[in-house]
N, C-alpha and C positions, 0 to 999 in steps of 0.2 A: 858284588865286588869281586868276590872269587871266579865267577865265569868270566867277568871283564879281561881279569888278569890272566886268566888263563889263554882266554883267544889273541892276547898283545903278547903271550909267550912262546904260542905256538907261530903265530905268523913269522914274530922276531926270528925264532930259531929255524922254521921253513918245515918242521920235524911234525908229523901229526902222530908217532907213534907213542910221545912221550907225555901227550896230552891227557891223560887220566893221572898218572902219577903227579907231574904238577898240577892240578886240581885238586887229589890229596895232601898233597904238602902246603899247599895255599890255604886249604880250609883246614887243616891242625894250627898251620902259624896263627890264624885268623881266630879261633879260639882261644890258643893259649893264649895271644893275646889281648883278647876281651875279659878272660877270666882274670887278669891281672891289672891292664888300666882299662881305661873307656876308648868305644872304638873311635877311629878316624874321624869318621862325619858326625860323630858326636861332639868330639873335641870342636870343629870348624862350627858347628851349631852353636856352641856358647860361643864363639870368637867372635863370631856374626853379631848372636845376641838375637838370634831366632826365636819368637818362643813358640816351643811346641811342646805337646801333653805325654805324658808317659799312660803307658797301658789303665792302671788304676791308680785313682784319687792318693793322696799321701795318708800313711795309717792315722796320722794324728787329727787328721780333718773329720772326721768322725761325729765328732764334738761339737763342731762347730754351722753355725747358720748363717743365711746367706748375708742377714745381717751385719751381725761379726767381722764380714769380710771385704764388701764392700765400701765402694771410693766415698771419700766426705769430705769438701762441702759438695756440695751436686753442682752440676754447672751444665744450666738449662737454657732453651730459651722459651718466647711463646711463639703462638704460629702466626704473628704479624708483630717483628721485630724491629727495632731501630736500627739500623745501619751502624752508625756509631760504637753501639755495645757489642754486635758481631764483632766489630774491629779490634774491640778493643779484649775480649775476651782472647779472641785467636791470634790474636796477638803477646798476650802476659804467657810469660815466658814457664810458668809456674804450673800453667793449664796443660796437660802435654796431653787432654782428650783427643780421638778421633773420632769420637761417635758423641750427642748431645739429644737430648731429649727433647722433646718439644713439646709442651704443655697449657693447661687453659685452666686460669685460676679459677680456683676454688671460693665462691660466696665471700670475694671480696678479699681474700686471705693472702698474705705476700710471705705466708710460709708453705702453704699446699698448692701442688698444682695436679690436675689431671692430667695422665699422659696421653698424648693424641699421636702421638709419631716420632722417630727418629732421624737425626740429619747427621750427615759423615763431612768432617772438617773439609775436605776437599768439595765435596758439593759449597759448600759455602764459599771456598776459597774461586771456584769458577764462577758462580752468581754474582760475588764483590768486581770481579775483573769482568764480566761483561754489564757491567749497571743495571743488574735487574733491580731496580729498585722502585717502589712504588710511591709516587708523588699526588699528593691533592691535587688536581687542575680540574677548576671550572667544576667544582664540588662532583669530581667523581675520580675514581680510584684508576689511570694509567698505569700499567706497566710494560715492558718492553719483555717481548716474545724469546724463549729458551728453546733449541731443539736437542737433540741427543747427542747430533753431531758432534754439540759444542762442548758436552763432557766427554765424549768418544776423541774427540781431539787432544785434551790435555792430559789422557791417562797415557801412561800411569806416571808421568812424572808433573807431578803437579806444580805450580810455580809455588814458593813460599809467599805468607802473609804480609811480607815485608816488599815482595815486589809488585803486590796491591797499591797503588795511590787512590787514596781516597779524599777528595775533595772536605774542607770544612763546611760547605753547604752538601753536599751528597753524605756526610754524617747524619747530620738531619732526618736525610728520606728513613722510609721504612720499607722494610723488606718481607713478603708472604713468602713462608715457608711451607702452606699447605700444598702446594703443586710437585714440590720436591721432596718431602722426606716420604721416610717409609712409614707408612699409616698403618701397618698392622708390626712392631718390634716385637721381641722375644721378650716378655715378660715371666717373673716367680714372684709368689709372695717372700716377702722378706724372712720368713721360718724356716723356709726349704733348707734341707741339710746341704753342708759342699759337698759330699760323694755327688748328688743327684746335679749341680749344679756345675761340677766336674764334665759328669758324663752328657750333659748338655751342650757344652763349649768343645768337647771332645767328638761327637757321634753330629754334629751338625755343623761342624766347621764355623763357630761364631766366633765375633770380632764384638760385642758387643751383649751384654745381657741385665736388663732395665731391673729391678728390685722395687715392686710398689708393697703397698698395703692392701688389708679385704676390702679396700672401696675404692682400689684401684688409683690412688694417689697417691703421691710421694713427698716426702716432707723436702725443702729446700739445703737440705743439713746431711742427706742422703742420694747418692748418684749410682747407676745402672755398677754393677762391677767388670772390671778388667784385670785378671788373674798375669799374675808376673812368671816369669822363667822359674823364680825361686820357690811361689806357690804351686803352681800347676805346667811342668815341662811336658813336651810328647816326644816322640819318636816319629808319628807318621803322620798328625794331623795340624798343619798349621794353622794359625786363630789369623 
């Protein structure tokens, strides 16, 4: 910011002799005043509601495990889902997920699931708007062909959930998730301290980080975590 300024003062003024002193004087203001409030695009960074990570974890997180800290209830799906509960999921207004899990229950169990991959709201929200949905006909499984185009096309403004119509019979259908999520997510066991869980989200640029157990499933009452402004801000790495 101080060389910006300095080059829009020198050109202003037309003067290149004066150009080192204003760059001194820009970079004392620019200090003194950091050292007293928070800089500029700091300030615009919370206005925005950016979140990003500061250098090192917060002192008090120390303490604490990834358990602790991560989202609850979990909010999953499996990887041959109904239409209808996609809908109705990314839809409730209460879910504000961008990343879900995708999972394969456990010996019958409707509180364990295995994790098998990760699906991002906007992939979904593009799969509902072009009907990829998969229909019983003629006892075999039809679905209707996805190219990359067709997510390269609605990035990055994705339409919202609300300008999806979904049919009351295309509720019904069922939707395969295996083709689309990502089959290998960032997983921790649930013990890992937040420093290490920090510098994870920090040093890889993640948007997303799954919390299982030693046998690699996750209970239905527990969801991947997503660190807030308030827990973990940055300076240079945006999640």
């Amino acid at each position: 910011m101080t060389l910006s300024l300095t080059v829009i003062m020198v050109e202003a003024t037309g003067n290149v002799t004066y150009g080192l002193p204003i760059m001194l004087v820009l970079l004392t203001a620019k200090i003194v005043g950091d050292y007293f409030v928070e800089g500029l695009y700091d300030i615009h960074i919370k206005l925005q509601s950016v979140p990003f990570l500061h250098l090192e974890a917060p002192a008090t997180s120390h303490w604490l495990t990834a358990r602790e800290v991560m989202s609850a209830p979990v909010t999953c799906f499996n990887r041959i889902e109904k239409v209808g509960t996609i809908v109705d999921v990314l839809s409730n207004t209460s879910t504000n997920h961008n990343g879900f899990p995708v999972v394969v229950p456990v010996a019958a169990s409707d509180d364990l699931g295995k994790i098998c991959g990760l699906i991002l709201r906007s992939q979904l929200i593009v799969l509902l708007k072009h009907k990829v949905f998969v229909e019983l006909a003629r006892s075999r499984l039809t679905q209707r062909k996805l190219q990359l185009k067709d997510f390269r096309d609605a990035y990055p403004r994705f339409p919202p959930i609300q300008s999806i119509h979904v049919s009351q019979d295309e509720r019904e259908c069922m939707m395969d998730l295996t083709e689309f999520m990502n089959p290998t997510p960032y997983t921790v066991p649930q013990e890992t301290s937040l420093p290490r869980v920090f510098k994870l989200f920090r040093a890889l640029g993640l948007r997303h980080l799954v919390v299982v157990d030693s046998e690699n499933t996750r209970k239905r009452t527990a969801v991947s975590g997503r660190p807030t402004v308030s827990g973990s801000g940055c300076p240079s790495h945006r999640r």
